[in-house]
C-alpha positions in Angstrom: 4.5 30.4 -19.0 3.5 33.2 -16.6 4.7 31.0 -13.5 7.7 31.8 -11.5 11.1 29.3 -12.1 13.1 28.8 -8.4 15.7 27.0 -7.2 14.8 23.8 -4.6 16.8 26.2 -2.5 14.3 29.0 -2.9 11.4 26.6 -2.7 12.4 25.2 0.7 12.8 28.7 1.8 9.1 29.1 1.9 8.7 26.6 4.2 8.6 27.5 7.6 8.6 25.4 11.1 5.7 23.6 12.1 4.0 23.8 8.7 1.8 21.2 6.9 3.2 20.0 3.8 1.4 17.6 1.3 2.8 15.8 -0.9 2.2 13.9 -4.7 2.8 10.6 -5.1 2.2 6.5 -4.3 5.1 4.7 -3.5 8.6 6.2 -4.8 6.5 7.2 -8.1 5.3 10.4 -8.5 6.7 12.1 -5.1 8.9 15.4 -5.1 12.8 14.8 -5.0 14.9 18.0 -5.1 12.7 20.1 -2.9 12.6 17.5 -0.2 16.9 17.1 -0.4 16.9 21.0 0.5 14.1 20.8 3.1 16.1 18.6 5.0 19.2 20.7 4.6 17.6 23.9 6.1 16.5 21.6 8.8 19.4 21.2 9.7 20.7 24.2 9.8 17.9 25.2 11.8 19.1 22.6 14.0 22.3 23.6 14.1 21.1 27.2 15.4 19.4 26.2 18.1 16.2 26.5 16.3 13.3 24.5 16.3 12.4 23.0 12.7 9.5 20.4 11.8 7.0 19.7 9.6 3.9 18.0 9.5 3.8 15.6 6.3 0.9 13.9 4.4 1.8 11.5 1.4 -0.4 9.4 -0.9 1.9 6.1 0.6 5.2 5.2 1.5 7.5 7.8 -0.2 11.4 7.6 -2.2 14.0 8.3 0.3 14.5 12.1 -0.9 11.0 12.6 1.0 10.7 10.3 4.5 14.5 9.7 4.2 15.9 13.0 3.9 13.9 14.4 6.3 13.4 11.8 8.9 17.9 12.0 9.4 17.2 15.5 9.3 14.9 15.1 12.6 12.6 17.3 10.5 9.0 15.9 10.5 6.6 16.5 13.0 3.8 13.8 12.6 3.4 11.8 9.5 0.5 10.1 7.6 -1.3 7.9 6.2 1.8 5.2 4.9 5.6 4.4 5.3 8.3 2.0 4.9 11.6 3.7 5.2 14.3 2.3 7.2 15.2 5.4 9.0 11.8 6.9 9.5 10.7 3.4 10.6 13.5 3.8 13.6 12.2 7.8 14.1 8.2 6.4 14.7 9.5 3.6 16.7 11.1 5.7 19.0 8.6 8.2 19.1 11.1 10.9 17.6 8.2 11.9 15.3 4.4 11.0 15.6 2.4 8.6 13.2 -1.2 7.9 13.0 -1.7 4.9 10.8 -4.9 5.2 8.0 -6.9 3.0 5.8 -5.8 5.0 2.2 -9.0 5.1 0.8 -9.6 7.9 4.0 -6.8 10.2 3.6 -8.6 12.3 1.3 -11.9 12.4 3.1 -10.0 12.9 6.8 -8.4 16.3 5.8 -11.6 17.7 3.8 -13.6 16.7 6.4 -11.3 19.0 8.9 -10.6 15.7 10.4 -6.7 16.3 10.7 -4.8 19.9 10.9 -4.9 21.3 7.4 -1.9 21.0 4.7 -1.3 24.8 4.1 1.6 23.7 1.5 1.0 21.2 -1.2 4.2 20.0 -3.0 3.4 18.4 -6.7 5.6 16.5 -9.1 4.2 17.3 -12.5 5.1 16.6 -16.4 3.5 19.5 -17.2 1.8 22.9 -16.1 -0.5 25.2 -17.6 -0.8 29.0 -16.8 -4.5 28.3 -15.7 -3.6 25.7 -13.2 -4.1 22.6 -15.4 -1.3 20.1 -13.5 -0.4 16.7 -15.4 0.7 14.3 -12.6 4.0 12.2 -13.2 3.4 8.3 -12.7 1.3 8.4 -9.6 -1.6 10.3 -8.6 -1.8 9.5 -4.4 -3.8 12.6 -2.8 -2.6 15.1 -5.5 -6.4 16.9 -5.7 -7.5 17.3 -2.5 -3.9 19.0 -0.9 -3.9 21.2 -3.9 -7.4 22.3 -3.2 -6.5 22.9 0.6 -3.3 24.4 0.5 -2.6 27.9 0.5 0.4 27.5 -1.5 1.4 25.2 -4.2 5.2 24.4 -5.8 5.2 22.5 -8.6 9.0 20.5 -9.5 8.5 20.2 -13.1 10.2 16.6 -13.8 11.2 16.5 -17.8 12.2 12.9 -16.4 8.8 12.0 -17.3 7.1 13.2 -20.8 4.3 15.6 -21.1 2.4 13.0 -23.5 1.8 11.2 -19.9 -1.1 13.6 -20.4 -4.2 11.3 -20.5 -3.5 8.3 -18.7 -4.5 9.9 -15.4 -8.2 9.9 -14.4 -8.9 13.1 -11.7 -12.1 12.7 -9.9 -12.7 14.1 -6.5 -16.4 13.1 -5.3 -18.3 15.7 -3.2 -18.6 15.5 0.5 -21.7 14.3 2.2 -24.7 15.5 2.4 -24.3 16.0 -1.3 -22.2 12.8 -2.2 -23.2 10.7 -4.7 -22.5 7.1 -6.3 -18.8 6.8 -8.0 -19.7 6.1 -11.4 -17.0 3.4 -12.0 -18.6 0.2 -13.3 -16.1 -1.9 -15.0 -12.2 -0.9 -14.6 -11.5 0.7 -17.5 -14.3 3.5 -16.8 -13.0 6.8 -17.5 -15.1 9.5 -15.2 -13.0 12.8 -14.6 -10.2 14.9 -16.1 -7.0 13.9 -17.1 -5.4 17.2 -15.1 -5.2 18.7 -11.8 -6.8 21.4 -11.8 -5.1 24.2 -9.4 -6.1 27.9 -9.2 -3.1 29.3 -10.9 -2.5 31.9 -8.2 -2.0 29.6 -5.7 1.3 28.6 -7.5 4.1 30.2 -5.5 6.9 28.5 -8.4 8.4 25.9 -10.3 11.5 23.9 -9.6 12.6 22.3 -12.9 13.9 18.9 -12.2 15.1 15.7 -14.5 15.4 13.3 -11.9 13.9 9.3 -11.9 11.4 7.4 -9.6 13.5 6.5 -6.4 12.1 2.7 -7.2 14.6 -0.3 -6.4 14.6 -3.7 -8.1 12.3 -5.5 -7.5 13.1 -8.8 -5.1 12.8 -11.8 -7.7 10.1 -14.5 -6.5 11.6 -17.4 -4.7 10.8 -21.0 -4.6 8.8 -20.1 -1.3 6.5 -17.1 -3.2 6.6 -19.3 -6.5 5.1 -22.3 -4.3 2.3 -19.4 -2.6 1.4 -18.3 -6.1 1.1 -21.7 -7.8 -1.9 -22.2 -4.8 -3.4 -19.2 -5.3 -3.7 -20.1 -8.7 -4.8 -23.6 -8.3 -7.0 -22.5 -5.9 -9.3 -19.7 -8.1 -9.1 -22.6 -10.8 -11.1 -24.9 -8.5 -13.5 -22.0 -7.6 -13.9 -21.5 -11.2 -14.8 -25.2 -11.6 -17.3 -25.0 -8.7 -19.2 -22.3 -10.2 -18.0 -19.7 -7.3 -16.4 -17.7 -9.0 -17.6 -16.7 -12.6 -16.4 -18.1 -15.8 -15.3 -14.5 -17.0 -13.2 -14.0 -13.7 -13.1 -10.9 -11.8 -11.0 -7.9 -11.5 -8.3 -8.6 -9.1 -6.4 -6.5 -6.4 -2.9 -7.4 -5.6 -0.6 -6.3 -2.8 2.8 -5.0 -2.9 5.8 -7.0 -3.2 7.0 -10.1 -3.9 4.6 -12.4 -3.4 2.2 -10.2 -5.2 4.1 -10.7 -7.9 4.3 -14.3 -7.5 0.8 -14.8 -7.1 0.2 -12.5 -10.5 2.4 -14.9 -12.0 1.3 -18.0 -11.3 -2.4 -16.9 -12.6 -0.8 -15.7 -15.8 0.5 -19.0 -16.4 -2.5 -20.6 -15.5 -4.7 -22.1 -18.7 -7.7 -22.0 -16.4 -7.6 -19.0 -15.6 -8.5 -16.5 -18.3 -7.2 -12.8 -19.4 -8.7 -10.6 -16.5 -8.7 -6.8 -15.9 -6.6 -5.6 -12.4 -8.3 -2.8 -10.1 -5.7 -1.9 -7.5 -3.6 0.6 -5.8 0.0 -0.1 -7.1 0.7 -1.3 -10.9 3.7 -3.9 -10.5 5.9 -4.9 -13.3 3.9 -8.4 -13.1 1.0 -6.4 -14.6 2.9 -4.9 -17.5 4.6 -7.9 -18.2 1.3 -9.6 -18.3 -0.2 -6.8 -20.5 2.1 -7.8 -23.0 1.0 -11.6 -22.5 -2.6 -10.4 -23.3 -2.6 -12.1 -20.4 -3.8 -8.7 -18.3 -6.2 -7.1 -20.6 -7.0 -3.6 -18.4 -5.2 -1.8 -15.2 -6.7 0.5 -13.0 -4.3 1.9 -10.0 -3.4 4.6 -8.4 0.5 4.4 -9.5 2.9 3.1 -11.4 5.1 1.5 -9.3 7.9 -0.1 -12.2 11.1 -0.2 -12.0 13.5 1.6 -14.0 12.8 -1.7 -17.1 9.4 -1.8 -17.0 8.7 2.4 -16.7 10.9 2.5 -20.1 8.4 0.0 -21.8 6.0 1.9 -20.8 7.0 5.0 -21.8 8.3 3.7 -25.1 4.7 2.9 -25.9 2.5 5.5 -23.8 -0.1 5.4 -26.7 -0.3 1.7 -26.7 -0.5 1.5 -22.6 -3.0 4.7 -22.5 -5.5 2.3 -23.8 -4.5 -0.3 -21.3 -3.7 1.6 -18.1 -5.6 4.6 -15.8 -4.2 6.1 -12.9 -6.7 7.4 -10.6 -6.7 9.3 -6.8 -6.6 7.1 -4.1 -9.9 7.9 -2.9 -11.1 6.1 -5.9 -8.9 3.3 -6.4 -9.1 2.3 -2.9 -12.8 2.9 -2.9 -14.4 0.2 -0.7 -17.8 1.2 -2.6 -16.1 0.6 -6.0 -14.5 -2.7 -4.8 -17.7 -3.8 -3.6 -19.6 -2.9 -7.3 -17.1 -4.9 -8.9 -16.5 -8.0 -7.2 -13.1 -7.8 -6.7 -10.6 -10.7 -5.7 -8.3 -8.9 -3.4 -4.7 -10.6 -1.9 -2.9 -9.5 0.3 -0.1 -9.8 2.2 0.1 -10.8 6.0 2.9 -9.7 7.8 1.2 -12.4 10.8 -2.0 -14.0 11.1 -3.6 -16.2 14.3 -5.3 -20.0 14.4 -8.5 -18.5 14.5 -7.8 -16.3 11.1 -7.3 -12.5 12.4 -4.2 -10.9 10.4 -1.5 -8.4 11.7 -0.4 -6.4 8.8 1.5 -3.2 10.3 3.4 -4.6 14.0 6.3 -6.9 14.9 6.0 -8.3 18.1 3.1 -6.4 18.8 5.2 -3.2 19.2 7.2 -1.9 16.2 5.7 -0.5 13.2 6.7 -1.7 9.8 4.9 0.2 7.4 1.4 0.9 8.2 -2.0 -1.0 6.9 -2.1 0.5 3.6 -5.3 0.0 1.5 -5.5 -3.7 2.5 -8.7 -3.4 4.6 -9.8 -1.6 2.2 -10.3 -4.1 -0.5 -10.1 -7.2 2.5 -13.5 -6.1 3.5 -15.1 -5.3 0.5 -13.9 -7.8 -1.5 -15.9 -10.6 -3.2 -13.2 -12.7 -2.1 -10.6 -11.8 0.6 -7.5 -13.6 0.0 -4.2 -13.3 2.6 -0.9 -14.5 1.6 2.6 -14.8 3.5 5.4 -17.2 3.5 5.1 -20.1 7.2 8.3 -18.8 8.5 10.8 -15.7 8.4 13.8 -15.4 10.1 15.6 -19.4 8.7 12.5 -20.4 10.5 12.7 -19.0 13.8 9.5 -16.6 13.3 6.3 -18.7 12.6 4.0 -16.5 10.4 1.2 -18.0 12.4 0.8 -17.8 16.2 -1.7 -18.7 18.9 -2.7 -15.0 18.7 -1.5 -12.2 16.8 0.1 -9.6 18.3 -2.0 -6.8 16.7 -5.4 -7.1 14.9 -5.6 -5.3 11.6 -7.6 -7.3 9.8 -10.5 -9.3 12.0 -11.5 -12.5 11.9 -14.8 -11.7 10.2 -12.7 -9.9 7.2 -10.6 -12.8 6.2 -12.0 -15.8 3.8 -8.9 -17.3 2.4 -5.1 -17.6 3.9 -2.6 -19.4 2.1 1.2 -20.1 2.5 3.5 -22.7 0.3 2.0 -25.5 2.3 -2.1 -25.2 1.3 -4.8 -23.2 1.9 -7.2 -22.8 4.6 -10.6 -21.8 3.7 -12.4 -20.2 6.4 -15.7 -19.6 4.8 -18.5 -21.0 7.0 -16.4 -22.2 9.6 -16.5 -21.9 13.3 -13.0 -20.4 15.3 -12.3 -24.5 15.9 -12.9 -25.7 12.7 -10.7 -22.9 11.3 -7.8 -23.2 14.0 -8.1 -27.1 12.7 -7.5 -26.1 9.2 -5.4 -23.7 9.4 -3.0 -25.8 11.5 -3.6 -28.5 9.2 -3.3 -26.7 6.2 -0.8 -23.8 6.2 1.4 -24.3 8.9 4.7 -25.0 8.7 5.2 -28.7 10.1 8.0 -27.8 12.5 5.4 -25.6 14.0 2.4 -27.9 13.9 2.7 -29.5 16.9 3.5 -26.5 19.0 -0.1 -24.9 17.3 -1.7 -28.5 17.8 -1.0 -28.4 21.9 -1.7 -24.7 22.3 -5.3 -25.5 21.0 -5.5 -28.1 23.4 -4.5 -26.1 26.5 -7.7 -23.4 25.3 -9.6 -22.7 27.4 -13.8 -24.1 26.9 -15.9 -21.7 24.6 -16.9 -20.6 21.4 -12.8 -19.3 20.5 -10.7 -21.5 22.6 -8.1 -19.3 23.5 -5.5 -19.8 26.6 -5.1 -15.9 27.6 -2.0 -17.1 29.9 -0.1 -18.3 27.1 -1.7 -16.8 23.6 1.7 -14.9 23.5 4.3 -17.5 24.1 5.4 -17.8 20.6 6.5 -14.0 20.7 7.4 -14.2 24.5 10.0 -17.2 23.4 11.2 -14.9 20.5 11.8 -11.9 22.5 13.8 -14.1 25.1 16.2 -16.4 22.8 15.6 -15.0 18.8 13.3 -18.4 17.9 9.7 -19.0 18.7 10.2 -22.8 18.4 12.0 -22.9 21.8 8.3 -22.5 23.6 7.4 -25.0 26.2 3.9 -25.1 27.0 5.0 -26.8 30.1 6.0 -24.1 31.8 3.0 -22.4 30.7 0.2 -24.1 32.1 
């Protein structure tokens, strides 16, 4: 191989203060590690000179902590995009120590072609393998891989033997053209194969290679509870009884799936099902629900954009790359997150909500209205597309002193007019055809949990007379009563009237 081998020392060396840095990767799979560690540590010593030293940082998603960790203690990034959910870059974007401009993931791609955002003039690519004419095959994500490598002026590659070479075929690299010459994405049934299974990089762009053995910064997984068990069994139930009234076809429907674990609940609970049949996933993050499903037969096809396993269920997977290659394609997130695409297929996309209101509009990215979590992800993207938009979260956080649903949610990421279906371990609510009252009723009556139904009840009374009856004096008195004594059931409506 013609390409030059460096150290992560050497590699972070290139890097200079205030560049633009993409990066590979979904979730902790497939993102740079040892290059990132020595980033940071120059930052520092920058630092530690007096020196200015930040960088500007695009990822796929939310990163391992050798990426957003490393460098957010290092106080080294500038502005970050599109998706996080580190701990200690949380607390940086919070306090405005570094800038973040939250995006649907399905635009990341387009945004920086289109010149929308200042240009990654560095792209930095975990790999399984090279060759001398450029031909890169991705580790076990693929994120924005092909569009930072076509704009960046430089490219270093760390060469993870971590992850085999024979990974070579289970990625799918398609980048459509911009408009005015765009055309249709030619993906029809999940399992459509319609690029290269490579990166392809002009080979003089390649600055080096840092050779690496190091595994996917991904943590165990947090078992399902009796809570997420209870939101999955109704999730499940609930397609069943679509199925039965002819809503939903006999065949099924590719599904989308969050992250987390409810999502793997929910998968759970429709493997189990003997209503349901065998269906095929088209989504962003491969869980281990899906894998363990595949072996089921249960799952009979996986599109994503990652493989987000842990360290268990990335061994079976490995073990038996010629087996999953038949059952499994990693694409670009332009393309798994394609609202066109999830549109053409029908999908049944659930999701998460971090909050949702009486009237049916979802907060996915703030607490309290003010603090970022992690960002919005690709759940709009599939929410609003979707044959059928499903929402999911537990009634209550915090031992019960957070109620998932308030009077108003604190941030809108997810409208009104996106959401069909919301469903907690007490019911679902569904809010096709109905008007804001008639979904506050059935929301409150359905998914709420009871010692909060009252409270909901009596705010609803106190709205004011039109078509959405809210009370703009006291929409916010559930988080008002949480910011002043730590539980939203101390409200007192009144003292609010």
């Amino acid at each position: 191989m013609g390409f030059k081998f460096i150290s992560a020392e050497e590699a972070a060396g290139l890097i200079k203060n205030d560049d633009v840095i993409g990066f590979s990767g979904f979730t902790a799979a497939g993102c740079p590690k040892a290059v990132t560690i020595a980033l940071a540590k120059k930052a520092e010593e920058e630092h530690a000179k007096g020196k200015p030293f930040k960088v500007g940082m695009y990822t796929g998603a939310s990163t391992g902590d050798s990426v957003d960790g490393q460098l957010a203690r290092a106080n080294a990034i500038k502005f970050r995009s599109p998706y996080q959910s580190n701990g200690d870059l949380r607390k940086a974007l919070n306090a405005h120590d570094a800038h973040y401009f939250d995006l649907h993931l399905s635009e990341i791609q387009q945004y920086l072609r289109y010149g929308f955002l200042p240009r990654p003039n560095i792209a930095i690519i975990e790999a399984a393998d090279v060759t001398e004419d450029g031909k890169i095959t991705l580790t076990s994500a693929v994120g924005i891989a092909p569009t930072i490598v076509q704009l960046a002026d430089i490219v270093i590659v760390e060469l993870n033997k971590f992850h085999p070479k024979e990974l070579s075929g289970i990625h799918d690299i398609y980048q459509p053209l911009d408009p005015p010459y765009r055309r249709e994405i030619p993906v029809y049934k999940p399992s459509d194969r319609i690029g290269v299974p490579y990166v392809q990089v002009d080979p003089k762009k390649i600055v080096g290679i840092v050779e690496t053995n190091l595994p996917n910064e991904i943590g165990a997984f947090v078992p399902t509870d009796e809570v997420t068990d209870q939101i999955g069994k109704n999730v499940a139930d609930f397609f069943a009884a679509e199925m039965k009234a002819g809503r939903i076809p006999a065949s099924f429907l590719p599904v989308q799936s969050g992250v987390g674990n409810v999502a793997n609940a929910v998968l759970g609970a429709m493997g189990l099902s003997k209503e349901i049949p065998a269906f095929e996933v088209y989504t962003e993050v491969i869980q281990d629900s899906v894998i363990a499903l595949m072996k089921e037969n249960r799952v009979k096809f996986a599109s994503g954009c990652s493989l987000t396993l842990s360290a268990e269920a990335l061994s079976e997977v490995y073990g038996n790359l010629e087996l999953y290659k038949q059952k499994l394609v990693l694409r670009p997130q332009e393309i798994s997150n394609s609202p066109e695409v999830a549109r053409r297929l029908g999908l049944i996309a659930i999701n998460t909500a971090l909050e949702a209101d009486i009237f049916g509009n979802i907060n996915s990215t703030h607490v309290v209205g003010t603090k970022m979590m992690n960002g919005i992800g690709g759940s709009a993207d599939f929410c609003r597309n979707a044959y059928l938009s499903v929402f999911t979260t537990p009634s209550v956080a915090k031992d019960g002193k957070i109620s998932a649903i308030v009077p108003m949610v604190s941030h809108v990421d997810h409208s009104e007019h996106s959401v069909k279906i919301l469903i907690t371990e007490f019911g679902v609510a569904d809010l096709r055809g109905l008007a804001p009252i008639q979904r506050a009723e059935s929301i409150i009556e359905n998914c709420v949990h009871p010692e909060y139904k009252k409270l909901l009840s009596d705010y609803l009374k106190l709205g004011v007379k039109g078509h959405t009856p809210q009370h703009l004096e006291t929409c916010f008195a559930f988080h008002n009563a949480f910011n002043k004594t730590g539980d939203m059931r101390n409200v007192d409506w009144s003292l609010c009237k």
